[in-house]
C-alpha positions, 0 to 999 in steps of 0.5 A, spaced: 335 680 140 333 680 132 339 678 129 341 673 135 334 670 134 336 670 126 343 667 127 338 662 130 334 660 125 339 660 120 342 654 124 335 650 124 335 651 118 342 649 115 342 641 120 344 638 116 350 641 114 352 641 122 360 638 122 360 638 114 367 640 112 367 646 107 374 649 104 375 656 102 378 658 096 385 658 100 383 651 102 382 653 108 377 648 112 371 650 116 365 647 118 357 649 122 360 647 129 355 642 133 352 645 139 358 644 145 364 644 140 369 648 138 375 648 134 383 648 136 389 647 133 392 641 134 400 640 135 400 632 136 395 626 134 396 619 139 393 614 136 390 609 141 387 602 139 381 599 141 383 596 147 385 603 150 393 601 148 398 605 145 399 605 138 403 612 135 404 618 135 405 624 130 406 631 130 400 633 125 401 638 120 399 644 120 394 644 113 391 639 118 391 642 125 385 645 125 381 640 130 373 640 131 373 638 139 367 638 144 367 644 149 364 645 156 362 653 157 368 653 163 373 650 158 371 655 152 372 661 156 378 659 159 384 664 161 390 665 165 391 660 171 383 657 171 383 650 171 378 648 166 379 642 162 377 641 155 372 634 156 378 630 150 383 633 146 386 639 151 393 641 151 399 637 154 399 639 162 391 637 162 392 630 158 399 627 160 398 624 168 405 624 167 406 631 166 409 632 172 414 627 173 417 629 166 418 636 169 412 640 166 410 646 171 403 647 174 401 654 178 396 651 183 393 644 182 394 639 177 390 640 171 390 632 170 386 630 176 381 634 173 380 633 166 381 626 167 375 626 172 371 630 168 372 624 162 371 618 166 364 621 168 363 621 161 365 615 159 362 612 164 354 616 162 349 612 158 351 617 151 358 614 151 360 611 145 367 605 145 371 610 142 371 614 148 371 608 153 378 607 149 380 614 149 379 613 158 383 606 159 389 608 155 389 617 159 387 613 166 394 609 166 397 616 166 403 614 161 403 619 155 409 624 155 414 616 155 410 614 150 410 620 146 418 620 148 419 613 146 416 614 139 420 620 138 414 625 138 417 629 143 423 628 147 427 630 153 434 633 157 439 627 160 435 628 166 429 626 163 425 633 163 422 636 156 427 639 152 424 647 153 428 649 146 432 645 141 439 648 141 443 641 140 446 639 133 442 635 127 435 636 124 431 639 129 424 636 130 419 638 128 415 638 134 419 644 136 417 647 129 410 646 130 408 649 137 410 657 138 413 655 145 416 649 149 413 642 148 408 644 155 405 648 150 403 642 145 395 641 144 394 635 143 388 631 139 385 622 140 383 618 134 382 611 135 385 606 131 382 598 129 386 593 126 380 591 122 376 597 119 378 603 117 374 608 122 373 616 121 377 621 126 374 622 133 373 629 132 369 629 125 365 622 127 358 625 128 357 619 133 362 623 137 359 629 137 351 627 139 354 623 144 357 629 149 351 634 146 346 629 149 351 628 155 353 635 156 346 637 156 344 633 163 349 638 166 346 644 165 341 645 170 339 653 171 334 655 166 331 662 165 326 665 160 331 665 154 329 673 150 330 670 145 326 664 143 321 666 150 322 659 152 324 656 159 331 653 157 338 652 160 341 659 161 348 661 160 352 668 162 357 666 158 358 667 150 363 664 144 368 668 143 373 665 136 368 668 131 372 672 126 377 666 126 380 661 131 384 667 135 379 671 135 378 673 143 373 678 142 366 676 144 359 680 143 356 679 149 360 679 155 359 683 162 364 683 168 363 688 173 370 687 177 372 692 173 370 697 168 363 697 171 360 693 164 352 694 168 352 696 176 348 703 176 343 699 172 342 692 174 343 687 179 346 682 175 348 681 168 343 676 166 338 683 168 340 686 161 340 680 157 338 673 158 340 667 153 339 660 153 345 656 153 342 652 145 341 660 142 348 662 144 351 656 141 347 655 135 347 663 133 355 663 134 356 658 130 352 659 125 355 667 125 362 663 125 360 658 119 357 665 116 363 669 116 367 663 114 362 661 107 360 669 106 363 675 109 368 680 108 373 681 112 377 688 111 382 689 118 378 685 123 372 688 121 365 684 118 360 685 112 356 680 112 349 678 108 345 672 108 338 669 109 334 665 115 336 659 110 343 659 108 342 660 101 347 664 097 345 672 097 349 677 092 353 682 097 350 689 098 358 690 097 359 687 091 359 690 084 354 687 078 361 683 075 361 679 081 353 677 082 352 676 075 359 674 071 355 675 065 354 683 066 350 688 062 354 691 057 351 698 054 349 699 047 351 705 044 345 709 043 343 715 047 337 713 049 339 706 053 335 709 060 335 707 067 329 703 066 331 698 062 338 697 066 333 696 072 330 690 068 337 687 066 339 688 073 333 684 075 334 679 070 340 677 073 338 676 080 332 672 079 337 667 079 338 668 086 331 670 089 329 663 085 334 660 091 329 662 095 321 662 099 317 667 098 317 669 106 324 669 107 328 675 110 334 677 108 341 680 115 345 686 113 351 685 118 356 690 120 362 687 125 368 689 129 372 690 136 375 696 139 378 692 144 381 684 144 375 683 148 369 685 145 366 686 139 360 691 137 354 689 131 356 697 129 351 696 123 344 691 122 339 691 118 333 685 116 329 686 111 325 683 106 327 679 101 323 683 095 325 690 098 332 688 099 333 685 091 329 692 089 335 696 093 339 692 089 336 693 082 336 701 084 344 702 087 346 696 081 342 701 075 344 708 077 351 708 080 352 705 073 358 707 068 362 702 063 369 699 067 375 695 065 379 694 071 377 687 072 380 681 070 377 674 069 381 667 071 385 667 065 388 675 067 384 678 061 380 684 061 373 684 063 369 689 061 362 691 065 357 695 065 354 696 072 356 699 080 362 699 082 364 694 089 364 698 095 372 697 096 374 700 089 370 705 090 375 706 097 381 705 091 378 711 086 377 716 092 383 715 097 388 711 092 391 704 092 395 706 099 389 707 102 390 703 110 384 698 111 382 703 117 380 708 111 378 703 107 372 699 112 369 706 114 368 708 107 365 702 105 361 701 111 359 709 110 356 706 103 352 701 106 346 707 108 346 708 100 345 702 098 340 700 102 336 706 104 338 710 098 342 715 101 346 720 096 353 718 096 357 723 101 360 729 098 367 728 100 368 721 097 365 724 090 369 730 091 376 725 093 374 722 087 373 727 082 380 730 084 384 724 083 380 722 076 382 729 074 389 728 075 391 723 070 399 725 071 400 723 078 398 716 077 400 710 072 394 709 067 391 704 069 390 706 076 388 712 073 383 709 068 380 705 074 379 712 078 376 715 072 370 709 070 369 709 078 368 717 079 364 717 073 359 712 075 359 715 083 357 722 079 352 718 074 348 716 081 346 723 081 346 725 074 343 719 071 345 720 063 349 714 059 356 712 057 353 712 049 356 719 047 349 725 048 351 730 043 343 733 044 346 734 052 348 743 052 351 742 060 356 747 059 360 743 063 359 735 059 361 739 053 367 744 056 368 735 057 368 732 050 372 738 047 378 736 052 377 728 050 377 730 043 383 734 043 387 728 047 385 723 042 387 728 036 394 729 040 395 721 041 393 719 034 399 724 032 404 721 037 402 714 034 402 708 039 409 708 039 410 714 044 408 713 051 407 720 053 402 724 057 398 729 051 397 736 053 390 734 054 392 730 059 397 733 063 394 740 063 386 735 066 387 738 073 387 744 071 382 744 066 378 742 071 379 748 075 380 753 070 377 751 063 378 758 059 384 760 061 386 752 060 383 751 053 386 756 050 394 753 052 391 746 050 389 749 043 396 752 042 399 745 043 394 742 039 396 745 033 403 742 030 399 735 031 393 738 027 398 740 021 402 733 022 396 729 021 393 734 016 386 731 013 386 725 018 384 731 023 379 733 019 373 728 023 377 731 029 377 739 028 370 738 025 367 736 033 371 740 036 368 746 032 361 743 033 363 743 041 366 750 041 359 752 038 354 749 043 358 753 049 355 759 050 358 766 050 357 767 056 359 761 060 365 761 056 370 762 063 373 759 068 368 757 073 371 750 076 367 744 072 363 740 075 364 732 076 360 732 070 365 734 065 368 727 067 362 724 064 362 728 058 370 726 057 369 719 057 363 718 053 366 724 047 373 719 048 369 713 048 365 714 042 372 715 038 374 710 040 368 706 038 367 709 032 370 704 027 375 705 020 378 710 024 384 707 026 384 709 034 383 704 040 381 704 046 387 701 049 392 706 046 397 708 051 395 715 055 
């Protein structure tokens, strides 16, 4: 129950948002719900006068469909042939007294005697307001399908019944285009219209929403102990579903003993294993909806979710150091440049965020997704306090570190950073850019331990990563340039060395490294930017990583027409490799397989050449 009591406060905390419409980057429109509402999308708007007349009709456009309508627990829940009308906007068969006659079909009963019934109690209530008694006057008179025909909104056969498709000659309508079935099928949302003042829509006037909640919270009569809040409030058993987005039917808590057995053995009833205020229910829904909306990441259906009680903005535990702090820490060239003073550049960084919030505020970690259309799981949670969660943060973002070159800013020019890779490139470097979303969330839902717990990284995702960096060939430059920074800096949360070259470091390994990174850089300033090819250093990396000896000695041989064309050029270069070659020992000298740190030897040798001006070389140089 603590993450449903958190969602909770979350929502308490965040009121004054309540029915604030936000955009997402794609602008995409979302809003914190009000309690007893949820969002539809609309195929037609009628607009009604002040004095509960007709006044038009619209097909409304489908960046404009998405509809904040009030919602009772029956309606929200609503499936098959269960008749439970929306208490306003509702679909055509619910709405139109005239559906009926105009040749629309109905399974039992007639939706309209319902819904219209359920709106003049409404109406008549003390909480109603004049643009709902306009709405009643105008639907009580049972005219809505002929007057949506006699505007041109929808339109009917030579025996006046809806038309079921448009198969005549001419420009096809747009209603036909904007619902996926026939006409019977359109959702339809009221706005009230006045010839003197501009009035705001009908589903974002606040002064509509505070109406039904007030209503709608008289009708709720069966109170239990909530487990959530330990009160004595008005309970429900039945539960929101849309929370990934508006088609989303799964719910997290549900139970239906008709079939599959969800509880009979272990309880009498549902409300036996969890009982939950209708208020809990909503605003914790809600505020997981907006949440996911505002901050989640979503890969294949599945939810990551970080955020605080408060609402404030949290750095993600997915993220990598570029998107929490666009200005990241770039590491300087010298050796000695340690974990500690990363940690200190990392903490800098977010104490921006930590500012944000009170001292006492605790920070969610949720991991969301659904084995069925029906039901969705919380297959991870965490909370925490926010110290600790920051201080893993620092830790994860300042020993999973290595020097990246894969990210690109508004303009598209490269980004270079220091820092952790995001958990999604890391899925990217251990099973490739084809890898399906289903590989792509169970990896980084496997990370999640070692971020927040401090867990070493599994094997079999630094192993997959290693084996792709070391075979530059199978793969374009850049995806290999970005495979190997990760897969460097998954083996440097082990290793903890830096990207500046460590020419004091003796690990056979690091050093067998550096030789290969020297012997590519020799052949690439042979061949000159002009030439395009792979080097022998780079052709033969997987086999180098397998067997060194036996692979040095080939890659040597292929050196030597490069090192008497460049002749003294290559002075500075024979030089080092001489030096590496002198460091190894007799005996390691051999083909025992290198280990992930040969990698880290590679870039650093290759990266300090680059670096080292006056030599004429550049990082950017084709391989």
């Amino acid at each position: 129950m603590s993450w449903l009591l958190n969602l909770y406060e979350t929502y308490e905390s965040n009121l004054d948002r309540v029915g604030e419409t936000e955009k997402k980057h794609n602008e995409q429109e979302y809003t914190l719900l009000p309690i007893s509402h949820t969002t539809q999308n609309a195929h037609i708007e009628v607009e009604i006068t002040e004095d509960g007349e007709y006044h038009s009709g619209s097909v409304v456009d489908k960046s404009d469909a998405n509809t904040l309508i009030p919602c009772t627990e029956d309606s929200a829940s609503r499936s098959g042939s269960k008749i439970a009308p929306y208490p306003l906007h509702d679909k055509l068969s619910y709405v139109a007294g005239d559906f009926v006659a105009f040749g629309g079909e109905i399974k039992k009963e007639e939706p309209f005697s319902y819904y219209i019934k359920q709106l003049e109690e409404w109406a008549n209530s003390p909480y109603t307001v004049p643009k709902l008694k306009s709405i009643y006057r105008y639907l009580s008179k049972g005219r809505l399908i002929e007057d949506l025909v006699n505007d041109g909104v929808l339109f009917v056969d030579e025996h006046n019944k809806l038309l079921e498709k448009w198969d005549k000659t001419g420009t096809k309508p747009q209603i036909f285009s904007a619902v996926a079935g026939d006409q019977t099928s359109a959702f339809v949302r009221f706005n009230v219209r006045s010839a003197d003042v501009i009035l705001q829509k009908v589903w974002k006037d606040p002064e509509m929403y505070d109406s039904f909640i007030r209503y709608y919270n008289e009708q709720l009569a069966d109170e239990d102990l909530c487990y959530v809040t330990g009160k004595i409030l008005p309970a429900t058993d039945k539960h929101a579903n849309k929370i990934r987005n508006p088609a989303d039917k799964a719910k997290l808590i549900s139970a239906n003993d008709s079939s599959g057995f969800t509880f009979r053995g272990r309880f009498q009833e549902s409300r036996d294993a969890a009982r939950i205020s209708y208020e809990v229910s909503q605003k914790a829904h809600n505020a997981l909806k907006w949440l996911i909306h505002h901050q989640g990441k979503v890969i294949d259906q599945r939810v990551f979710l970080v955020w605080s009680n408060e609402g404030k903005e949290v750095p993600g535990v997915t993220d990598d150091f570029l998107s929490i702090d666009p200005t990241p820490v770039v590491a300087p060239r010298r050796a000695s440049f340690t974990n500690e003073e990363i940690a200190k550049e990392v903490s800098k960084a977010l104490d921006g965020y930590r500012n944000q919030l009170s001292p006492s505020s605790r920070v969610n970690i949720m991991v969301l997704d659904s084995a069925t259309t029906g039901r969705m799981a919380v297959l991870y949670y965490r909370n925490m306090d926010q110290e600790h969660y920051f201080s893993k943060l620092i830790q994860w973002h300042s020993t999973c570190v290595w020097l990246h070159r894969y990210q690109k800013d508004e303009n598209g020019n490269i980004v270079q950073f220091y820092g952790a890779p995001a958990t999604k490139d890391i899925a990217f470097a251990a099973y490739g850019p084809n890898a399906s979303d289903k590989i792509v969330k169970g990896l980084m839902e496997r990370m999640l331990p070692c971020i927040i717990d401090g867990r070493d990284i599994p094997r079999d995702i630094t192993e997959s990563a290693q084996r792709r960096a070391s075979n530059p060939v199978s793969m374009e430059k850049w995806e290999w340039e970005k495979t190997m920074s990760i897969t460097c800096a998954l083996i440097n949360k082990k290793e903890g060395i830096s990207v500046a070259l460590d020419e004091s470091n003796t690990e056979r390994d690091y050093l067998f490294g550096r030789l290969l990174a020297v012997a590519d850089v020799l052949e690439r300033r042979a061949l000159g930017k002009e030439e395009l090819r792979a080097t022998n250093a780079i052709r033969y990396m997987n086999a180098f990583s397998r067997h060194p000896e036996r692979t040095w000695k080939t890659i040597q041989s292929c050196l030597q027409p490069y090192q008497l064309r460049l002749g003294k050029k290559a002075s500075d270069l024979n030089k080092i490799i001489d030096d590496i070659g002198s460091r190894i020992p007799v005996d390691q000298f051999n083909n025992k397989p290198l280990s992930g740190l040969y990698l880290l030897g590679f870039y650093s040798q290759r990266h300090a050449i680059y670096n080292n001006k006056g030599n004429g070389d550049t990082e950017d140089t084709p391989k």
